[in-house]
Backbone as a printed PyTorch tensor [residue, N CA C, xyz], in Angstrom:
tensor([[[-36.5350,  66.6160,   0.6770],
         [-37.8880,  66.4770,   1.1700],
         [-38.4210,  65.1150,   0.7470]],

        [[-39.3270,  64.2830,   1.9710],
         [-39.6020,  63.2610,   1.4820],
         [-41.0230,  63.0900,   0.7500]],

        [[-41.3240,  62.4910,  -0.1940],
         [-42.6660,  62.9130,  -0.5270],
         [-43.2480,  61.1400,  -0.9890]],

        [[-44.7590,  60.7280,  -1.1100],
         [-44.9330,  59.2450,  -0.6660],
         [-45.7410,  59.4890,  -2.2850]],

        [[-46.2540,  57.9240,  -2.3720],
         [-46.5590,  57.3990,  -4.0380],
         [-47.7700,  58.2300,  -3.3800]],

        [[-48.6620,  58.7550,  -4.7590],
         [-50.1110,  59.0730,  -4.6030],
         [-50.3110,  60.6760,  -4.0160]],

        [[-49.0580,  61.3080,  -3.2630],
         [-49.0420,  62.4800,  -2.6180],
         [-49.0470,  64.1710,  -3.7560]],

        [[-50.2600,  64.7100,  -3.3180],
         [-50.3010,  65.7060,  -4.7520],
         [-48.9510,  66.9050,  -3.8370]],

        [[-48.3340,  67.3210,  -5.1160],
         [-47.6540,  68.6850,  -5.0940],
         [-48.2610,  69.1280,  -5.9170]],

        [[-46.8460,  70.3060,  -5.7610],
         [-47.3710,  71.8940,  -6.6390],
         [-45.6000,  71.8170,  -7.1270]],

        [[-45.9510,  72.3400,  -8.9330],
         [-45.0950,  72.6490,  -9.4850],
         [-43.9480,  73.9520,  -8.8660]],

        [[-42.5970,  73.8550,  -8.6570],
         [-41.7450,  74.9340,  -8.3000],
         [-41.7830,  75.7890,  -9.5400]],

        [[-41.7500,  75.4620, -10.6160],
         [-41.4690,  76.5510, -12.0060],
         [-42.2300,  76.2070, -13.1040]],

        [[-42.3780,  77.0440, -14.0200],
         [-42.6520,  76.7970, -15.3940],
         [-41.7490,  75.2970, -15.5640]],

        [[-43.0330,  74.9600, -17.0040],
         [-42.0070,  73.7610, -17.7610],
         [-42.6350,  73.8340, -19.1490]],

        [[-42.5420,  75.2460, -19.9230],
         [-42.7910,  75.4540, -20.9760],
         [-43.6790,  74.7600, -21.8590]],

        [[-42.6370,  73.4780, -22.6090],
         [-42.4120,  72.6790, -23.2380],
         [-43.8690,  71.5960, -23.2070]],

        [[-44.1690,  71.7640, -22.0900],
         [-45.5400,  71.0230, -21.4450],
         [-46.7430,  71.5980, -20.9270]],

        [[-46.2690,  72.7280, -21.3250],
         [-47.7640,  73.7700, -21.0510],
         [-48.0540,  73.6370, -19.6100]],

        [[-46.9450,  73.2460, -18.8090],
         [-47.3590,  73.9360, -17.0930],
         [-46.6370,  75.1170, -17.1970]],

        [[-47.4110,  75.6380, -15.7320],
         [-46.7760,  76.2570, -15.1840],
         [-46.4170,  76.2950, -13.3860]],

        [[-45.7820,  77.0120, -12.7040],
         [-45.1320,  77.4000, -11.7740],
         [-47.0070,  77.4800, -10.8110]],

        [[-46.6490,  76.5450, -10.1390],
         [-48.0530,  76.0040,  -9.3060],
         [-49.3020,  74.8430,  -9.7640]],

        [[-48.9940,  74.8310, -10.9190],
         [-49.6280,  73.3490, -11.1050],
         [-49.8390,  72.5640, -10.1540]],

        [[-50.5920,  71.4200, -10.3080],
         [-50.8560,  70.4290,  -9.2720],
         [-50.7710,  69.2500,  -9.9460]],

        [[-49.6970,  68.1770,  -9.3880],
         [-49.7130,  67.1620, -10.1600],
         [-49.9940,  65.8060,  -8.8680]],

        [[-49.4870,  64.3650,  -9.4250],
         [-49.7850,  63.9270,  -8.5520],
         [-48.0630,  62.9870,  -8.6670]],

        [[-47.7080,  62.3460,  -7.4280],
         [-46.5850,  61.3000,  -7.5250],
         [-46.8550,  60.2180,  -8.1710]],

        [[-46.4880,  59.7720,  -9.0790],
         [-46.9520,  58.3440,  -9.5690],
         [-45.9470,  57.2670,  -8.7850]],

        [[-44.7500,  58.0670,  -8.9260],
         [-43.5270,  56.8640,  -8.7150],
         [-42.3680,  57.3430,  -8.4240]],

        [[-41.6450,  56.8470,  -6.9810],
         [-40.9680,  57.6380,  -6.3550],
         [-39.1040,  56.0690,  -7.1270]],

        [[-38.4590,  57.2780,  -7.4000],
         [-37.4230,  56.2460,  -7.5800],
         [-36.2260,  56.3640,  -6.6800]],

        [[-35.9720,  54.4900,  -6.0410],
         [-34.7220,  54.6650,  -5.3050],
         [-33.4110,  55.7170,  -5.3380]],

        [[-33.2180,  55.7660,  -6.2210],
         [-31.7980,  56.7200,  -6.7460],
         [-31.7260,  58.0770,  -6.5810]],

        [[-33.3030,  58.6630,  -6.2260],
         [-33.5440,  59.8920,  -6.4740],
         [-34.7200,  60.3580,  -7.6860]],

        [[-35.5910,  61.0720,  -7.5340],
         [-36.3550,  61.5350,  -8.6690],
         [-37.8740,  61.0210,  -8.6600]],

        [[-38.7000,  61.7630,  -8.8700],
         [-40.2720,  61.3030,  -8.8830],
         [-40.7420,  61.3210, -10.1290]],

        [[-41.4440,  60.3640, -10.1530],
         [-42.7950,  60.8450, -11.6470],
         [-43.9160,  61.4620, -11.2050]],

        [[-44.1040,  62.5870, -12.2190],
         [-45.1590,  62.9410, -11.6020],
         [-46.1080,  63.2260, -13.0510]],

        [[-47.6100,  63.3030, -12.5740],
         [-48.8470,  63.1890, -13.0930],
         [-49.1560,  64.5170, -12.9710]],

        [[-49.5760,  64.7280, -14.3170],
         [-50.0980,  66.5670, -14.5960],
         [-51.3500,  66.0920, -15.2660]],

        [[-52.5070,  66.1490, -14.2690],
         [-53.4230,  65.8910, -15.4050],
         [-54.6400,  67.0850, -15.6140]],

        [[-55.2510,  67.2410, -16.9800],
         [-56.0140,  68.2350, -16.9530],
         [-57.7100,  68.1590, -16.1060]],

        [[-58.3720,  69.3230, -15.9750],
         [-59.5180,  68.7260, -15.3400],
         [-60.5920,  67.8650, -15.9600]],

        [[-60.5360,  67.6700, -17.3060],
         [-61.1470,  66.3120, -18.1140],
         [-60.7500,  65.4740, -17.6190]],

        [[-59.6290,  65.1650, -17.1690],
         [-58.9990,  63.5430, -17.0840],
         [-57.8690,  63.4980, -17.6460]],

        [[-57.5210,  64.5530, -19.0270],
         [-56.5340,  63.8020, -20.0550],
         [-54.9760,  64.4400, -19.2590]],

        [[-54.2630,  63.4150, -19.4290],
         [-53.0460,  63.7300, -18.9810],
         [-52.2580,  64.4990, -19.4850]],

        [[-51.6870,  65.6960, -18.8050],
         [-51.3060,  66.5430, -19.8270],
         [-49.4810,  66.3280, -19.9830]],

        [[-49.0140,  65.8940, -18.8210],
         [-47.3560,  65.6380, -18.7570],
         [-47.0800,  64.6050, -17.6110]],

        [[-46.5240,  63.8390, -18.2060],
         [-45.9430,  62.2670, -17.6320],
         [-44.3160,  62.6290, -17.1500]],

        [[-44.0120,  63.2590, -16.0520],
         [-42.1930,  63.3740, -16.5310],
         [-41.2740,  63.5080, -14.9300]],

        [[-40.5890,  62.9350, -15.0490],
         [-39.5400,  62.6560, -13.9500],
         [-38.8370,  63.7810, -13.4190]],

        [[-38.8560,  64.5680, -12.3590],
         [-38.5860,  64.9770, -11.6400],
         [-37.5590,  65.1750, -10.6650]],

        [[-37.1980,  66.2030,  -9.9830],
         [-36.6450,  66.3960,  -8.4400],
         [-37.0570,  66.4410,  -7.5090]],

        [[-36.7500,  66.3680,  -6.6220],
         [-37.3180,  66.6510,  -5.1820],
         [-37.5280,  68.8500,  -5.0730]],

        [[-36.4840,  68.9330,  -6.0330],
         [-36.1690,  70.4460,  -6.0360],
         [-37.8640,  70.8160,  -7.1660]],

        [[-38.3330,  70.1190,  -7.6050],
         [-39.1000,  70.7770,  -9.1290],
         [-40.4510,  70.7980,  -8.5810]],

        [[-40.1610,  70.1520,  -7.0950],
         [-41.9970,  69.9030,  -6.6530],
         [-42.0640,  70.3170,  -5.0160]],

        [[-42.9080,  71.2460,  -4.7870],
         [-43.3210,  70.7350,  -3.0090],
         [-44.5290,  70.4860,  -2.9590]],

        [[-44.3500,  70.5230,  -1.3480],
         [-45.6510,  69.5010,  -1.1210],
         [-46.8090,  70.7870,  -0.7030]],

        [[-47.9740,  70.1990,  -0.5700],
         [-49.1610,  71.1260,  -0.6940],
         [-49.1040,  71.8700,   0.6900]],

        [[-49.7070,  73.0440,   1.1530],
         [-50.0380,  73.5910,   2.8400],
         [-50.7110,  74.0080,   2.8210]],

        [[-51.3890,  74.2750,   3.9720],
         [-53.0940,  75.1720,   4.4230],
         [-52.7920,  76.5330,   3.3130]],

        [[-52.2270,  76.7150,   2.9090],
         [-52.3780,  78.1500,   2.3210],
         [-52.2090,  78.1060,   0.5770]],

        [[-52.3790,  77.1810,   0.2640],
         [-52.6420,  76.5430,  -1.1530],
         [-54.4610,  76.4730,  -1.1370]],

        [[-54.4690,  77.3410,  -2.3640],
         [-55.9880,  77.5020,  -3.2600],
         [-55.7240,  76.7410,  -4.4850]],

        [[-56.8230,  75.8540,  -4.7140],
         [-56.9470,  75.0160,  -6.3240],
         [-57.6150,  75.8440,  -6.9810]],

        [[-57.2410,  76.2290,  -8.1180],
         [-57.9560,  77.0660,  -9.0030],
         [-57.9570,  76.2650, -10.6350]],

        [[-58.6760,  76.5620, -11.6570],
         [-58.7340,  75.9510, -12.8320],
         [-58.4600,  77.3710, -14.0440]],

        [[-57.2880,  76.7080, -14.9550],
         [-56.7830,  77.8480, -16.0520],
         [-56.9790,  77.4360, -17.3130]],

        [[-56.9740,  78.1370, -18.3080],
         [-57.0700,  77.2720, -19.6150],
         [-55.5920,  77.1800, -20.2410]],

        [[-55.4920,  76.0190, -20.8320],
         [-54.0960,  75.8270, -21.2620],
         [-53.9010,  76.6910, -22.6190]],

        [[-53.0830,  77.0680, -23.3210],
         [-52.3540,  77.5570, -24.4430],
         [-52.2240,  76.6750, -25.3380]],

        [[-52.2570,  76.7440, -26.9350],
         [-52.0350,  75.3170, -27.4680],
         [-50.6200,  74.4980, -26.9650]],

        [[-50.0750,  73.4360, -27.1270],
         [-49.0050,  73.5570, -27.0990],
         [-48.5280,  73.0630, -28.1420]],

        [[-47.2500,  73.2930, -28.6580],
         [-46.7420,  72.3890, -30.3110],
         [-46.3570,  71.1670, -30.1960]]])
């Protein structure tokens, strides 16, 4: 799937480790030749919650049948 700089997805799964989860909304920061995206998890303050490189498999893209909703995070360690 092709996806462009700036384009928001939605998380495919949990990612523990970073306190998402499976529907998050992040944003593309940076699509790399070779394969793989960065993507932007940020909280609704502003503060960024996970900076981290990706698949094409770990993200899709948004559709009419996507609701934004707001959760509270868990600490994380």
């Amino acid at each position: 799937m092709k996806f462009e700089k700036l384009e928001i997805v939605v998380l495919a799964h949990d990612i523990l480790e970073h306190g998402l989860q499976a529907s998050d909304v992040g944003t593309v920061v940076e699509i790399y030749p070779g394969g793989g995206l960065e993507v932007e998890f940020v909280r609704a303050s502003g503060i960024t919650q996970a900076l981290l490189t990706l698949t094409d498999q770990d993200v899709r893209k948004i559709d009419s049948h996507d609701l934004l909703s707001i959760r509270r995070l868990a600490e994380v360690s």
